[in-house]
N, C-alpha and C positions, 0 to 999 in steps of 0.2 A: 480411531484406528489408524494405523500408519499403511500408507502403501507401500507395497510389497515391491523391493527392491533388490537388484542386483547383489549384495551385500547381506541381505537376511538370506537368500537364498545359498550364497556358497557358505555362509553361517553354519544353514542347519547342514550341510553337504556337508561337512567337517566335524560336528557337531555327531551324528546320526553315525558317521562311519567310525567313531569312536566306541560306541554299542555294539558293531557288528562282532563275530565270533572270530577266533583270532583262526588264520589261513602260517600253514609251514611254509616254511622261508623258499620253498621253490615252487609256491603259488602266487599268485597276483590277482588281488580282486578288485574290482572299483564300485567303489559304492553306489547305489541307484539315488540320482539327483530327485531329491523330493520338495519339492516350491511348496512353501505355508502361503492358505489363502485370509490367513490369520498370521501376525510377527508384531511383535514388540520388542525392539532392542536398546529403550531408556536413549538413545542417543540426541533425546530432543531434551533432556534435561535440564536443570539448570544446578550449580553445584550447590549444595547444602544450603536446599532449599526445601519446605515440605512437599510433600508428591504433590502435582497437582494436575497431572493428564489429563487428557479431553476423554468424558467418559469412563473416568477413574475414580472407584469407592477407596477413599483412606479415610477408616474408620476406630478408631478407640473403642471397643468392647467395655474394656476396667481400665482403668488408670487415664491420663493426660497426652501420653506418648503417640506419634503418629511415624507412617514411613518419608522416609527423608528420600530426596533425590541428591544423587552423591555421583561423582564423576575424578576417574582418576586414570592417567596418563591417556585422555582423551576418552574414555570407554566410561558410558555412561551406565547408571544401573539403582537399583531402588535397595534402597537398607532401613532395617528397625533395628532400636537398638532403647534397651529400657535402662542405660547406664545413667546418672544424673538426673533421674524422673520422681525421686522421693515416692514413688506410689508402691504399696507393696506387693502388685500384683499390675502386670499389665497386658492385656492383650489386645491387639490390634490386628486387623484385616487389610489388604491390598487386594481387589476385587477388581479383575478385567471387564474392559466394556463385554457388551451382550455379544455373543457370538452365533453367528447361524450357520449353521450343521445342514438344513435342508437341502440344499443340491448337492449335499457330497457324501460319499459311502467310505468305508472304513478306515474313519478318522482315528487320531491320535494328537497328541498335543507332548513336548519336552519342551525343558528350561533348564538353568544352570541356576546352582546355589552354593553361597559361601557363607561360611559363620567365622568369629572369632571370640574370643575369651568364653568361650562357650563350655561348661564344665560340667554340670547334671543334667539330664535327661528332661528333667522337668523345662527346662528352659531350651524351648523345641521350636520349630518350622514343620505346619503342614501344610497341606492343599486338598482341597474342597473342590466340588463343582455342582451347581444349584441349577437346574431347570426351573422354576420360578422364583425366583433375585427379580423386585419388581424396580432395581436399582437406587432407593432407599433406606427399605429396612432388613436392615443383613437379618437380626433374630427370629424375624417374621418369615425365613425363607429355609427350603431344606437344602441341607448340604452333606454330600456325601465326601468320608475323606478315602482320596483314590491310592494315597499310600504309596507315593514313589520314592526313590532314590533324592535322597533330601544333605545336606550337610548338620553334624551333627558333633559332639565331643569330642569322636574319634578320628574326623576329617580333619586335613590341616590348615591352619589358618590363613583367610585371606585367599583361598585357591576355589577358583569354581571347580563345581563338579555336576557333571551329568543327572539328569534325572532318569532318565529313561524313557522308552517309550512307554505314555501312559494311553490306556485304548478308548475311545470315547464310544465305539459303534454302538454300546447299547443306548446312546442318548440322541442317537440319529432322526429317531423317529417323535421324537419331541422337539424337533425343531432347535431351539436357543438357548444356549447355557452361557453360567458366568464362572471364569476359574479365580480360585479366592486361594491368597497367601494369609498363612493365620500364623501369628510369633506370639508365643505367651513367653514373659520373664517376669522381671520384678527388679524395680528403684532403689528398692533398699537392700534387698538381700542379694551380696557380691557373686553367691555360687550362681545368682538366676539373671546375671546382667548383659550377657554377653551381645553379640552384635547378628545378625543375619543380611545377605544380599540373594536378590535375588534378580537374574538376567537372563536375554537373548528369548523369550518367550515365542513355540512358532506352534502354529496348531497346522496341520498338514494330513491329507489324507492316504491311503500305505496302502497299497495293492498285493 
């Protein structure tokens, strides 16, 4: 887990105030600064390289293909991408270390995602969150998908986009969860090959 820095923090401040509702032009709002006691912003990466974080599941479900750590005009960030993998089906997980909820009340977690050559629906990005991921066996563990604001066919390429605030509070009382990035595509067939990234991950609690 990285510590929470200067940097994650006017992240999400920018980030968060991008969600808020839009204000007529002879109002002025400022957004309430929200510090994650949770942030992952990839900037410890190395470039095209496979992921390999401290307390990071990159996992292969079906096929060979794994998430890559990828790094471009300094900005660090994690990508799957099942182009040139010959399998014809691939699904792979990016699973954050464990996280503990217990001293904090109504949480939430956003992140930014980008896709590109991304064409059918089938060839998607979700996200999951498991209260028992015993951090080996993804199968072995329940995952609910919390269905946010993801990039997808109709998004344009190579551009992050918001997630949104996703709300955790019903998982408060359970203590520790893990958020899981899930890309199914496919090696050989060209409509399911496209690319996914995924960045700036802050888990924060919202009064």
């Amino acid at each position: 887990m990285k510590n929470i820095n200067f940097k994650s923090i006017v992240l999400l401040t920018l980030f968060v105030s991008v969600l808020t509702s839009c204000v007529k032009d002879d109002d002025f709002a400022i957004p309430a600064l929200k510090s994650p006691f949770y942030s992952e912003d990839f900037q410890a990466v190395q470039h095209n390289t496979i992921l390999d974080l401290p307390n990071w599941t990159n996992f292969a479900e079906l096929g060979t293909m794994l998430w890559f750590e990828r790094v471009y005009q300094g900005d660090g960030y994690a990508q799957f991408s099942s182009f040139g993998g010959g399998n014809a089906t691939n699904v792979a997980w990016l699973i954050s270390p464990t996280i503990d909820l217990t001293a904090h009340q109504n949480v939430k977690f956003s992140f930014q995602s980008a896709q590109n050559f991304v064409s059918d629906d089938a060839n998607k990005l979700e996200v999951y969150v498991s209260t028992n991921y015993n951090g080996t066996n993804v199968g072995a563990a329940t995952w609910t998908n919390v269905n946010p604001n993801v990039a997808n066919k109709n998004t344009m390429g190579y551009k992050f986009i918001p997630s949104g605030e996703i709300d955790l509070s019903a998982y408060e009382s359970q203590g520790q969860i893990n958020i899981a990035f899930k890309v199914t595509g496919s090696g050989t067939n060209t409509n399911l090959d496209g690319l996914f990234q995924v960045n700036n991950l802050f888990v924060y609690t919202s009064k």
